[in-house]
N, CA, C and O atoms as a Tinker XYZ file with bonds, in Angstrom:
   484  protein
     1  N    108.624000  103.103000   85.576000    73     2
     2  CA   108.573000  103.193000   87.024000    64     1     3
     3  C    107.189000  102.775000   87.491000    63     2     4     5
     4  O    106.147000  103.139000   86.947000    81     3
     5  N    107.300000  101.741000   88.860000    73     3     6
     6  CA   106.205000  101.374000   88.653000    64     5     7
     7  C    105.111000  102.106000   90.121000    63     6     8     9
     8  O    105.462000  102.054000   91.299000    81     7
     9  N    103.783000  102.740000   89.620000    73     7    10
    10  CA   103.295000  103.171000   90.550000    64     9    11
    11  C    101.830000  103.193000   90.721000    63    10    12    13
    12  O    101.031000  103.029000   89.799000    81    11
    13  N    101.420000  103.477000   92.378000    73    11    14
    14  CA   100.577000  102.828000   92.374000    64    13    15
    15  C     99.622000  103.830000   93.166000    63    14    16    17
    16  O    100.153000  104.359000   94.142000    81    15
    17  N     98.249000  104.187000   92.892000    73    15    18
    18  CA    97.400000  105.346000   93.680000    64    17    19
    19  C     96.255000  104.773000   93.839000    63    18    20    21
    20  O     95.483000  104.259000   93.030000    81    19
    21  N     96.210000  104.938000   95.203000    73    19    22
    22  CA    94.764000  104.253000   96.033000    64    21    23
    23  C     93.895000  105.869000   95.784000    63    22    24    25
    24  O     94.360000  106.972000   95.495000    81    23
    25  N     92.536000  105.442000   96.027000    73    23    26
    26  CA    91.786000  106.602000   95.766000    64    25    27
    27  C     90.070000  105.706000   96.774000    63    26    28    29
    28  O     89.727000  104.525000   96.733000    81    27
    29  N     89.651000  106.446000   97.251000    73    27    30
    30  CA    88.241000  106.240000   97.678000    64    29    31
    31  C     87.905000  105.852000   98.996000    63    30    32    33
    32  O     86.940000  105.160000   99.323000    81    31
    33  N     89.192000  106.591000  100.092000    73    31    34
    34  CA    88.853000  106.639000  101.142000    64    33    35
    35  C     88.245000  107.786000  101.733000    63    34    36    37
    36  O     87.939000  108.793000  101.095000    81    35
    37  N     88.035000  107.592000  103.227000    73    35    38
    38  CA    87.330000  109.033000  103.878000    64    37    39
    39  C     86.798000  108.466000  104.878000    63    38    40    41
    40  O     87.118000  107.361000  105.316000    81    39
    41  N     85.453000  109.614000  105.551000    73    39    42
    42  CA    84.725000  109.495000  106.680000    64    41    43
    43  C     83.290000  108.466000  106.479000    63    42    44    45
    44  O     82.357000  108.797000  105.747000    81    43
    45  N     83.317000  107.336000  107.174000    73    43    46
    46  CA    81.913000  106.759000  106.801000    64    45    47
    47  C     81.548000  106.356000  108.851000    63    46    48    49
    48  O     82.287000  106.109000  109.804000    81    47
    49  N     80.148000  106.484000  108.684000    73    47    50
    50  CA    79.416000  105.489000  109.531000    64    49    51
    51  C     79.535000  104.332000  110.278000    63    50    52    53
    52  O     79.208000  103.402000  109.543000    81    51
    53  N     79.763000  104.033000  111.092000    73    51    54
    54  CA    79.575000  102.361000  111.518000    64    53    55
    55  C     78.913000  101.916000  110.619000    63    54    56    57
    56  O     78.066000  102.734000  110.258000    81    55
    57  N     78.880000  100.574000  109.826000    73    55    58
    58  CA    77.394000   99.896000  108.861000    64    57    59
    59  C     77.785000  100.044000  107.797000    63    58    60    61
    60  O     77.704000   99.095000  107.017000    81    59
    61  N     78.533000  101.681000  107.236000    73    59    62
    62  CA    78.462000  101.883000  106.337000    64    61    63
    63  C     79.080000  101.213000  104.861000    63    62    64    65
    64  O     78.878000  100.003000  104.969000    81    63
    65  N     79.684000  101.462000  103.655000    73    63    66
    66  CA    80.495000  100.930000  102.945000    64    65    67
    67  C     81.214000  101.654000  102.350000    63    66    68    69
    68  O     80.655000  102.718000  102.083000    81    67
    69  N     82.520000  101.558000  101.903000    73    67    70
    70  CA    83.152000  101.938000  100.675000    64    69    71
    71  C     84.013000  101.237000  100.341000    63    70    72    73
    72  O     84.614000  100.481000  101.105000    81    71
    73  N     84.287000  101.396000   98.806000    73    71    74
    74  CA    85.036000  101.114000   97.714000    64    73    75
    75  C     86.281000  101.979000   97.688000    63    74    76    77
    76  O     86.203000  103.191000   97.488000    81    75
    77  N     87.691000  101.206000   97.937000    73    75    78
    78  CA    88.798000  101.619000   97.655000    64    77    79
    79  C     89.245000  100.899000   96.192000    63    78    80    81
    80  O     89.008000   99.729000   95.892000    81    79
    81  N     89.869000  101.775000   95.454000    73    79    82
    82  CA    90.611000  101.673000   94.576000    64    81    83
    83  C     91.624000  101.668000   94.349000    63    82    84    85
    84  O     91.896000  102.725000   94.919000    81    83
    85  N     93.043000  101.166000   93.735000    73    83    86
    86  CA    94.142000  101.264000   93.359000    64    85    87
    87  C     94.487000  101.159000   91.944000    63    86    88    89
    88  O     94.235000  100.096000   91.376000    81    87
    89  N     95.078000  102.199000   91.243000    73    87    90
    90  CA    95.171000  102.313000   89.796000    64    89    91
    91  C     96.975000  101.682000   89.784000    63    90    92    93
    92  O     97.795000  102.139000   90.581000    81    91
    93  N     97.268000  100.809000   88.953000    73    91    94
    94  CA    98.762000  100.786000   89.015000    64    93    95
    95  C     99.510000  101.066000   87.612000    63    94    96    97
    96  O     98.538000  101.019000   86.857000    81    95
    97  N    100.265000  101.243000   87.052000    73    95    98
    98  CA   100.902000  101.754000   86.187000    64    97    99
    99  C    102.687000  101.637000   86.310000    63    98   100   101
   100  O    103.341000  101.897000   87.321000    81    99
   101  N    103.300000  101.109000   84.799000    73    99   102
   102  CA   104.452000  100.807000   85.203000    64   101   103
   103  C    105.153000   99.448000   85.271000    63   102   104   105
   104  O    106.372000   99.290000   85.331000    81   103
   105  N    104.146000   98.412000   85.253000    73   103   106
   106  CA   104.294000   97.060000   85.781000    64   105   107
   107  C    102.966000   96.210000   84.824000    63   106   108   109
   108  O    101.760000   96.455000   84.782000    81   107
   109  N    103.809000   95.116000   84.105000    73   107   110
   110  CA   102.254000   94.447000   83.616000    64   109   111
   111  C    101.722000   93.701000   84.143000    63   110   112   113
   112  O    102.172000   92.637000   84.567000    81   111
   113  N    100.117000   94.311000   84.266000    73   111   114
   114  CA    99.666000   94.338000   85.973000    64   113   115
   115  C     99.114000   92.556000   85.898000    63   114   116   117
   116  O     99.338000   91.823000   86.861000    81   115
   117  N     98.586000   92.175000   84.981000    73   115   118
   118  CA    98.178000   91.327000   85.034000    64   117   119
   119  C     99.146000   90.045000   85.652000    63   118   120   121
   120  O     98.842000   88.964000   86.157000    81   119
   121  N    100.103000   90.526000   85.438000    73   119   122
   122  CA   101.220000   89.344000   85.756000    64   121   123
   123  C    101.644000   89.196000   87.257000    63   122   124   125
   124  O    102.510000   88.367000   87.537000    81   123
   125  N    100.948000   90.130000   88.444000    73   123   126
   126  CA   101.302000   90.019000   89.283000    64   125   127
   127  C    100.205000   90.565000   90.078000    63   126   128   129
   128  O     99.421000   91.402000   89.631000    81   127
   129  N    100.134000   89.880000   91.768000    73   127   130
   130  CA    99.260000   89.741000   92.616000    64   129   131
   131  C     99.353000   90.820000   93.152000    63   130   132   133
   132  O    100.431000   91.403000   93.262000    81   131
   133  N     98.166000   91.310000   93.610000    73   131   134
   134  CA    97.652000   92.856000   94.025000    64   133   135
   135  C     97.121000   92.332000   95.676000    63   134   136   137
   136  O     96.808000   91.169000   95.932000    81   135
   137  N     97.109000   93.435000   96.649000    73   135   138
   138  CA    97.237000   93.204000   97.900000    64   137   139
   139  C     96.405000   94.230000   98.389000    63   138   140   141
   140  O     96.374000   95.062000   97.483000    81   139
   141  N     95.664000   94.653000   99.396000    73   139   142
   142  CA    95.681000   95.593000  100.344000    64   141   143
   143  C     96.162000   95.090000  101.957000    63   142   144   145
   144  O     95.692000   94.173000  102.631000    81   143
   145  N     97.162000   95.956000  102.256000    73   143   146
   146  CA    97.039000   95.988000  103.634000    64   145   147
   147  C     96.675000   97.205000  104.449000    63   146   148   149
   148  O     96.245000   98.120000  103.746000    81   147
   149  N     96.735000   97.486000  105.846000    73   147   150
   150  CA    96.309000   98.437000  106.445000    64   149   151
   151  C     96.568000   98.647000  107.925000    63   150   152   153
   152  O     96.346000   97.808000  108.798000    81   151
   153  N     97.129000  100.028000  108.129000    73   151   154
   154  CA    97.814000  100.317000  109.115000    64   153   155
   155  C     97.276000  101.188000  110.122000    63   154   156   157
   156  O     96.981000  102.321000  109.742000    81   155
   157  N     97.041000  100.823000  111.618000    73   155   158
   158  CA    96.500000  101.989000  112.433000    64   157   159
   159  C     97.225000  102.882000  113.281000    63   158   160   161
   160  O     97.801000  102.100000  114.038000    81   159
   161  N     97.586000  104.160000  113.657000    73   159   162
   162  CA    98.183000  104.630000  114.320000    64   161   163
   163  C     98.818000  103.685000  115.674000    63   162   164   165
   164  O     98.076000  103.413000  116.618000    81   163
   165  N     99.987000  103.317000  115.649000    73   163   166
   166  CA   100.692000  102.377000  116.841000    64   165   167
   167  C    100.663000  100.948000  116.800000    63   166   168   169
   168  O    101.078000  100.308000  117.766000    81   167
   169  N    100.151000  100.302000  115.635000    73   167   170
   170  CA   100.118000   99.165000  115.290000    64   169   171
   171  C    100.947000   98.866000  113.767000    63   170   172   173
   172  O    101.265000   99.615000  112.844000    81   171
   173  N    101.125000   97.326000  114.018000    73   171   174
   174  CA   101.703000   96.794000  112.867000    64   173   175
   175  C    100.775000   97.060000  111.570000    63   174   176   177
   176  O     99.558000   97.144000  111.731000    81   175
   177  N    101.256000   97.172000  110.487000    73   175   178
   178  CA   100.669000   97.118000  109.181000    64   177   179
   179  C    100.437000   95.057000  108.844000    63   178   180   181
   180  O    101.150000   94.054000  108.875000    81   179
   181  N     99.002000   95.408000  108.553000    73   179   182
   182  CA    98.620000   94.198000  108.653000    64   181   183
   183  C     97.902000   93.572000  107.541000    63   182   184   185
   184  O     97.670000   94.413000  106.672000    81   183
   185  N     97.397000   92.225000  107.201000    73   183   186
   186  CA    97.040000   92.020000  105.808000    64   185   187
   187  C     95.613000   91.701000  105.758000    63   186   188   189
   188  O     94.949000   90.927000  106.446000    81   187
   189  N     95.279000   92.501000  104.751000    73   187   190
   190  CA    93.738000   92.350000  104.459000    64   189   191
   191  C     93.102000   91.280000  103.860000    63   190   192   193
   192  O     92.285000   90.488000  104.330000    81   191
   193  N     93.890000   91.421000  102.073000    73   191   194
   194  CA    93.657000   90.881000  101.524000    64   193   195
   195  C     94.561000   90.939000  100.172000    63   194   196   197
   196  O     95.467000   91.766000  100.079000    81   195
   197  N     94.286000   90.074000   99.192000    73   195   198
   198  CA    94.962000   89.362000   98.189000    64   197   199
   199  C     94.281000   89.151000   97.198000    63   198   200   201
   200  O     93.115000   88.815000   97.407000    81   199
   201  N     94.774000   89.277000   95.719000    73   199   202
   202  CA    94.373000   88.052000   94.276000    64   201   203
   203  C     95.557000   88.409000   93.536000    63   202   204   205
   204  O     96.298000   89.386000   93.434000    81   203
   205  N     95.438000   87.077000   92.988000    73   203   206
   206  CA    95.938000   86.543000   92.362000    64   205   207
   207  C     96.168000   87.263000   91.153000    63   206   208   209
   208  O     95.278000   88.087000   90.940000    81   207
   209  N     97.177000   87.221000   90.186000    73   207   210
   210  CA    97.286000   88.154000   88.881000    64   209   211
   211  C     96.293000   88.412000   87.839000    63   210   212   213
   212  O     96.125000   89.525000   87.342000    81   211
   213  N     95.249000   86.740000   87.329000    73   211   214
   214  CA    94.393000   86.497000   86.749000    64   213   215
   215  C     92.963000   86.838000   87.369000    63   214   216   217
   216  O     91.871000   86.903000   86.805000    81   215
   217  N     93.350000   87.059000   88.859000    73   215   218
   218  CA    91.853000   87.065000   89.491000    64   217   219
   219  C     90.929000   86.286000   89.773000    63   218   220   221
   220  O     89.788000   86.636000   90.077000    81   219
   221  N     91.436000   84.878000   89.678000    73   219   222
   222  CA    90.884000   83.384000   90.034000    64   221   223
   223  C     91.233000   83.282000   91.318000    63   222   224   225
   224  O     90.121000   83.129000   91.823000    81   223
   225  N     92.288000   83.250000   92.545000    73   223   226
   226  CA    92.368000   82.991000   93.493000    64   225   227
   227  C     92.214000   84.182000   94.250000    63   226   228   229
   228  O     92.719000   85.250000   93.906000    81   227
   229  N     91.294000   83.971000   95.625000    73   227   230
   230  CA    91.678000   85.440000   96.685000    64   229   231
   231  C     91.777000   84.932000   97.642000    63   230   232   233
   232  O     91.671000   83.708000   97.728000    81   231
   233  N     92.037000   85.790000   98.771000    73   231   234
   234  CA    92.911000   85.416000  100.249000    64   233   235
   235  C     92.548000   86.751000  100.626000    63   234   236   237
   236  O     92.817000   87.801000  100.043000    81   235
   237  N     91.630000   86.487000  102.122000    73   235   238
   238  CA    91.482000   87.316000  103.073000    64   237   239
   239  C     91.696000   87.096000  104.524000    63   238   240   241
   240  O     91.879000   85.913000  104.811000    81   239
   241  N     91.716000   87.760000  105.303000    73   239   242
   242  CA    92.157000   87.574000  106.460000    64   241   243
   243  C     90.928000   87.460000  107.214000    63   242   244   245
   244  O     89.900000   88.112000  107.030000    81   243
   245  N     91.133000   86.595000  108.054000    73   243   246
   246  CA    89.670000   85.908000  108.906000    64   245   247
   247  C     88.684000   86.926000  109.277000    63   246   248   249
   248  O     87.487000   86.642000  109.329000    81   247
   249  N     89.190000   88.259000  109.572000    73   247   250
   250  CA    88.293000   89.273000  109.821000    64   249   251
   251  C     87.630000   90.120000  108.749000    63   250   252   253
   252  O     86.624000   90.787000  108.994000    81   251
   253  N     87.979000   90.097000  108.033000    73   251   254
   254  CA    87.442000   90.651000  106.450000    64   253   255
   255  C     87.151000   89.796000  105.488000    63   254   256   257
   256  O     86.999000   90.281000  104.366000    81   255
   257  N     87.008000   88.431000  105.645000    73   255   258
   258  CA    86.417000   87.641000  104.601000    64   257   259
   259  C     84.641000   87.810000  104.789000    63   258   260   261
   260  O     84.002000   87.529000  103.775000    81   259
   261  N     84.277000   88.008000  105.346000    73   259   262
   262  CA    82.938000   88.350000  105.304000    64   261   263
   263  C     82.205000   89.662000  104.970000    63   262   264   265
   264  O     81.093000   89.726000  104.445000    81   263
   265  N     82.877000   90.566000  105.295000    73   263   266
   266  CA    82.645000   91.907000  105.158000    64   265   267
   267  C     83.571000   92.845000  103.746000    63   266   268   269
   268  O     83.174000   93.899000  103.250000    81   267
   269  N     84.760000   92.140000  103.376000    73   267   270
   270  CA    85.525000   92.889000  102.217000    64   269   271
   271  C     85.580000   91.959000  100.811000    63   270   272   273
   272  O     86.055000   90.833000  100.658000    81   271
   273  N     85.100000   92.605000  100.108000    73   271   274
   274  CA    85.769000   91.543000   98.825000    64   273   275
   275  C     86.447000   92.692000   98.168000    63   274   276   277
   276  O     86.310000   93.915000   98.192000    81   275
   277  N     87.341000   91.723000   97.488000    73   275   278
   278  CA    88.907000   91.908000   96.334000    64   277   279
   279  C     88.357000   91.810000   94.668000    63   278   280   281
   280  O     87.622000   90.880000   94.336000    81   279
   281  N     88.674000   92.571000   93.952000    73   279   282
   282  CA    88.485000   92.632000   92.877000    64   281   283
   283  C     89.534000   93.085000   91.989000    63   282   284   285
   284  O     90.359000   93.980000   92.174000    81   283
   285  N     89.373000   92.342000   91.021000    73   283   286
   286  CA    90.376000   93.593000   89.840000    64   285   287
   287  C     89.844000   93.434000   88.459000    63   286   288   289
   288  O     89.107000   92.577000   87.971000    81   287
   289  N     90.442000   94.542000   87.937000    73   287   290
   290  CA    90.060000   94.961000   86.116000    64   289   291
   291  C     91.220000   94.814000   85.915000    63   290   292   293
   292  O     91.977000   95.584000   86.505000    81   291
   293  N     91.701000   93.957000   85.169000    73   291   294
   294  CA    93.324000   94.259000   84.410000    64   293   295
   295  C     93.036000   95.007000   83.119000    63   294   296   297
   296  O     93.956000   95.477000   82.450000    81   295
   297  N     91.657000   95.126000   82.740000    73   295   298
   298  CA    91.869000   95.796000   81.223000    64   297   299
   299  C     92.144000   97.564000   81.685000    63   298   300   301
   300  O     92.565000   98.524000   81.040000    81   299
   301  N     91.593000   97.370000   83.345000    73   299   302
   302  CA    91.751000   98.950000   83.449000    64   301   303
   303  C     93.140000   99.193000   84.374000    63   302   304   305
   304  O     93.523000  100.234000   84.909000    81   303
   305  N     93.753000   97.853000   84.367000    73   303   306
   306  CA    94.793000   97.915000   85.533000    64   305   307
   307  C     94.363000   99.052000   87.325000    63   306   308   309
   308  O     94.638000  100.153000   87.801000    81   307
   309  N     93.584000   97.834000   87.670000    73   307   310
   310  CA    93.153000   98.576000   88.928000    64   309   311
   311  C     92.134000   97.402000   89.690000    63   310   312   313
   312  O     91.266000   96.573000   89.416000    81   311
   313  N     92.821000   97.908000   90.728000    73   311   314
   314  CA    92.194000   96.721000   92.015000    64   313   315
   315  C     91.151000   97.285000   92.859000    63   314   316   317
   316  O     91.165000   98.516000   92.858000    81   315
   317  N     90.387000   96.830000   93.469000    73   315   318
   318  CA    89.601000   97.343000   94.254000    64   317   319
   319  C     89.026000   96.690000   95.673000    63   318   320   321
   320  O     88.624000   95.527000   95.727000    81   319
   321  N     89.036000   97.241000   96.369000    73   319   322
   322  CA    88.593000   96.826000   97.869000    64   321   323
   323  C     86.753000   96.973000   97.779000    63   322   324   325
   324  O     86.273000   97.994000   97.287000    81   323
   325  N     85.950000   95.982000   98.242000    73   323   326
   326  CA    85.081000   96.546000   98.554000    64   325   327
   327  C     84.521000   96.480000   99.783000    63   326   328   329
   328  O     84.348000   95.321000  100.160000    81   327
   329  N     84.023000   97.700000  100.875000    73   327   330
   330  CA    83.943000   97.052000  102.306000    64   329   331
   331  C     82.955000   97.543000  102.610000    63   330   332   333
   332  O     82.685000   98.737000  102.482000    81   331
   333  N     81.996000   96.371000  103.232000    73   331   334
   334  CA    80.924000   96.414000  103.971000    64   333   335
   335  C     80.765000   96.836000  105.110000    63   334   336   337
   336  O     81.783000   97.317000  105.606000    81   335
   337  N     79.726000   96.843000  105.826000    73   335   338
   338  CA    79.405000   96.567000  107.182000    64   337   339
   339  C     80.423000   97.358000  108.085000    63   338   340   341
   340  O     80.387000   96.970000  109.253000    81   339
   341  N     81.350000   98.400000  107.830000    73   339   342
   342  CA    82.215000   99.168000  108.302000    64   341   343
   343  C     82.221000   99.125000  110.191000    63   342   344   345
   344  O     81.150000   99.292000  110.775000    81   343
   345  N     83.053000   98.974000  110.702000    73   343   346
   346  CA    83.634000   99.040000  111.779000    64   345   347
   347  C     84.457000   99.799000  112.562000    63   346   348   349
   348  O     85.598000   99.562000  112.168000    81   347
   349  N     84.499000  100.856000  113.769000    73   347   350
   350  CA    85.219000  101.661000  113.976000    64   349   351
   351  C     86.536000  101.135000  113.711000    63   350   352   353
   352  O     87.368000  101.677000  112.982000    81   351
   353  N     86.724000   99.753000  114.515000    73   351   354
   354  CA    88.147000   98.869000  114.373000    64   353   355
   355  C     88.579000   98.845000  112.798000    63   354   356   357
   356  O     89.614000   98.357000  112.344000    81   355
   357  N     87.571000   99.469000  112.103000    73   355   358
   358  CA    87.960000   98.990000  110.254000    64   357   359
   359  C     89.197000  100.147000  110.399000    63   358   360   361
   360  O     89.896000  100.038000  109.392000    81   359
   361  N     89.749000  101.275000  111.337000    73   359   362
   362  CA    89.699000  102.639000  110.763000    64   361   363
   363  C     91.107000  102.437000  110.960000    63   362   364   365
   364  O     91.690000  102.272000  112.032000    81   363
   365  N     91.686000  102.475000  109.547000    73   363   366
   366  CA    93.226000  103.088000  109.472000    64   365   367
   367  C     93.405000  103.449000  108.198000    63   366   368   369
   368  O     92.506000  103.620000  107.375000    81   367
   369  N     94.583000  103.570000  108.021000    73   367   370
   370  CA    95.582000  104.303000  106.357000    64   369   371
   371  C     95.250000  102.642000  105.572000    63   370   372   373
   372  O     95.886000  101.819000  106.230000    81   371
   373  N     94.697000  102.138000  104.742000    73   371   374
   374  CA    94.826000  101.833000  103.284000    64   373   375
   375  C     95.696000  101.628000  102.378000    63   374   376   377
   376  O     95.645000  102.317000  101.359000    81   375
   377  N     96.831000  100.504000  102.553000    73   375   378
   378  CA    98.197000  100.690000  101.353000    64   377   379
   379  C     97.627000   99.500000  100.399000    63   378   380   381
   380  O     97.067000   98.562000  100.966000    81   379
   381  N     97.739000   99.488000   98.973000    73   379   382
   382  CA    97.627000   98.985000   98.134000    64   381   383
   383  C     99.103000   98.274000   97.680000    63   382   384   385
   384  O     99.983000   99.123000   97.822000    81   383
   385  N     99.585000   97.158000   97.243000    73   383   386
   386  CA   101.025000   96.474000   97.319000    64   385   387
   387  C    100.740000   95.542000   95.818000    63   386   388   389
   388  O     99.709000   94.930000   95.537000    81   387
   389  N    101.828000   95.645000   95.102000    73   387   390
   390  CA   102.000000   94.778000   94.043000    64   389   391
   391  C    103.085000   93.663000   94.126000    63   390   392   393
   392  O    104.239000   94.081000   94.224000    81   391
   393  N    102.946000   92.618000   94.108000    73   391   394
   394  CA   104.092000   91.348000   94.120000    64   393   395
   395  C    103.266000   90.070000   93.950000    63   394   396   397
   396  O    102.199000   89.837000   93.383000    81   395
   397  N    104.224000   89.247000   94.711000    73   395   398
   398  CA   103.627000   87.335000   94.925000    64   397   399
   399  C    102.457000   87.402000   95.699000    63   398   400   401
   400  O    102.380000   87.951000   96.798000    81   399
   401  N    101.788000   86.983000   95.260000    73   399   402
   402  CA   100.612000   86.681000   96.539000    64   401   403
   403  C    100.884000   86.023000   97.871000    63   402   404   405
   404  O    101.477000   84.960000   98.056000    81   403
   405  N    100.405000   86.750000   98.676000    73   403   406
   406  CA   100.924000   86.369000  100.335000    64   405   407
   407  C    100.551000   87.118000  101.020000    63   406   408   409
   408  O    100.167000   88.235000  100.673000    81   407
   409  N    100.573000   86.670000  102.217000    73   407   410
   410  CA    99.754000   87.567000  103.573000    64   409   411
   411  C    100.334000   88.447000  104.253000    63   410   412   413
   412  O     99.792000   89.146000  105.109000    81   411
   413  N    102.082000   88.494000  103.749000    73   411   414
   414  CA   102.724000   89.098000  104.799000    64   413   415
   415  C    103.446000   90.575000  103.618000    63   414   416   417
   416  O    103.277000   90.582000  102.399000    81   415
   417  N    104.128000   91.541000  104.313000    73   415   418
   418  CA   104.497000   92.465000  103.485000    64   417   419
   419  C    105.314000   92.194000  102.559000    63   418   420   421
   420  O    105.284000   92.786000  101.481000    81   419
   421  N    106.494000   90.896000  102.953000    73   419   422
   422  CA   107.495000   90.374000  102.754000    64   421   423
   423  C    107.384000   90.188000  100.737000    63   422   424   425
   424  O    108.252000   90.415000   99.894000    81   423
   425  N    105.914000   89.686000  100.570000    73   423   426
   426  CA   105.939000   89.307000   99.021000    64   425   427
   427  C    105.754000   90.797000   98.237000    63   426   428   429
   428  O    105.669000   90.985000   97.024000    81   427
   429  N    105.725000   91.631000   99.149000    73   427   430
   430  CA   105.241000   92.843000   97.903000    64   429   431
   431  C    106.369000   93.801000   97.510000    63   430   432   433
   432  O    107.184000   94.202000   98.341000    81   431
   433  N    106.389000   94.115000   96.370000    73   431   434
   434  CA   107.735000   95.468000   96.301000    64   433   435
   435  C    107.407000   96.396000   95.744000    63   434   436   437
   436  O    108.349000   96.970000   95.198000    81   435
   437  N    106.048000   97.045000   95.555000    73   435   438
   438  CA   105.913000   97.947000   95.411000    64   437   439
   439  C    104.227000   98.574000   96.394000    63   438   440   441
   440  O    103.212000   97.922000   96.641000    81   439
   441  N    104.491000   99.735000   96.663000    73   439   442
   442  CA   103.378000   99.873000   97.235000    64   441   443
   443  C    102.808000  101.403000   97.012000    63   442   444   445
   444  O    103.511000  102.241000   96.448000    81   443
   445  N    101.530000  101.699000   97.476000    73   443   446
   446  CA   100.867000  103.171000   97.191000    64   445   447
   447  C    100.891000  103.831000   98.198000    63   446   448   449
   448  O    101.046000  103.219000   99.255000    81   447
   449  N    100.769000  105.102000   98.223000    73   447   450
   450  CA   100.551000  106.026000   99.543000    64   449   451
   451  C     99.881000  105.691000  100.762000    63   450   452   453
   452  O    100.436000  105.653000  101.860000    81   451
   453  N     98.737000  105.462000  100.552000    73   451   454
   454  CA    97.756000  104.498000  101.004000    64   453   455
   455  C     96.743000  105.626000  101.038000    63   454   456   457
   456  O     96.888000  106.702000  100.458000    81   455
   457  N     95.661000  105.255000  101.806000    73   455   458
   458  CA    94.182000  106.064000  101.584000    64   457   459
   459  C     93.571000  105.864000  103.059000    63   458   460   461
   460  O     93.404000  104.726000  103.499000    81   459
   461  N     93.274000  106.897000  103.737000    73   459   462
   462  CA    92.846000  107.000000  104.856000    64   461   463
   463  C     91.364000  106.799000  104.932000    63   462   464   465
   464  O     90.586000  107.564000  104.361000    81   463
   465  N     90.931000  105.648000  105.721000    73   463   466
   466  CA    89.585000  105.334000  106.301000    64   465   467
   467  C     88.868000  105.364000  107.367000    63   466   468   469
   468  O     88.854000  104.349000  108.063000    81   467
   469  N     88.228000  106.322000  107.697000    73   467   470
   470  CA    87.913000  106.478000  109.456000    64   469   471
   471  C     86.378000  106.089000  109.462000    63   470   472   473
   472  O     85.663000  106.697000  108.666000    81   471
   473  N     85.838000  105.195000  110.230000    73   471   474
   474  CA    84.907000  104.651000  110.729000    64   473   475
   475  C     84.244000  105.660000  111.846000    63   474   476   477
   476  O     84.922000  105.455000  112.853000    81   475
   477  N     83.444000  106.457000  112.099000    73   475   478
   478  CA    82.936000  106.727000  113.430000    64   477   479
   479  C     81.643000  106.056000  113.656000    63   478   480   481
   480  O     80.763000  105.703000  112.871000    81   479
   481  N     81.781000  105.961000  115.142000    73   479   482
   482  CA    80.142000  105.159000  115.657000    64   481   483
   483  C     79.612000  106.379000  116.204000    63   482   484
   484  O     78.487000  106.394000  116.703000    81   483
């Protein structure tokens, strides 16, 4: 069964940074593209970012290519968000998604709880 736990959200700063994580298990991870998207109270769930299974290609969304990078360990099976420069607008729930690489929810079929991130200024 395949599953997936985000870990390393919370309360940060405007400016500030953190590192989200997703551990996956269940699925051989390497063989398939890891995602974060992220959802705010009354809005669509939307796409952050992307890589590729090997971790050679990434894909971010025009607003987080400067401020987030995508990472993964396949030896530890686990992806990671890393985010800069934090933004109140950064502040929602955190879902981590395993499938095809793509921008939309449509490629992913499995996903994590997600991990709550609140920005205050």
């Amino acid at each position: 069964q395949v599953q997936l736990v985000e870990s390393g959200g919370g309360l940060v700063q405007a400016g500030g940074s953190l590192r989200l994580s997703c551990v996956a298990s269940g699925r051989t991870f390497s063989r398939y593209a890891m995602a974060w998207f992220r959802q705010a109270p009354g809005k669509e769930r939307e796409f952050v970012s992307a890589i590729s299974g090997s971790g050679i290609s990434t894909y971010y969304s025009d607003w987080a290519k400067d401020r987030f990078t995508i990472s993964r360990d396949n030896a530890k099976n686990t992806v990671y968000l890393q985010m800069n420069s934090l933004k109140p607008e950064d502040t929602a729930v955190y879902y981590c998604a395993s499938g095809t690489a793509g921008r939309t929810y449509e490629y992913y079929d499995y996903w994590g709880q997600g991990t709550q991130v609140t920005v205050s200024s």
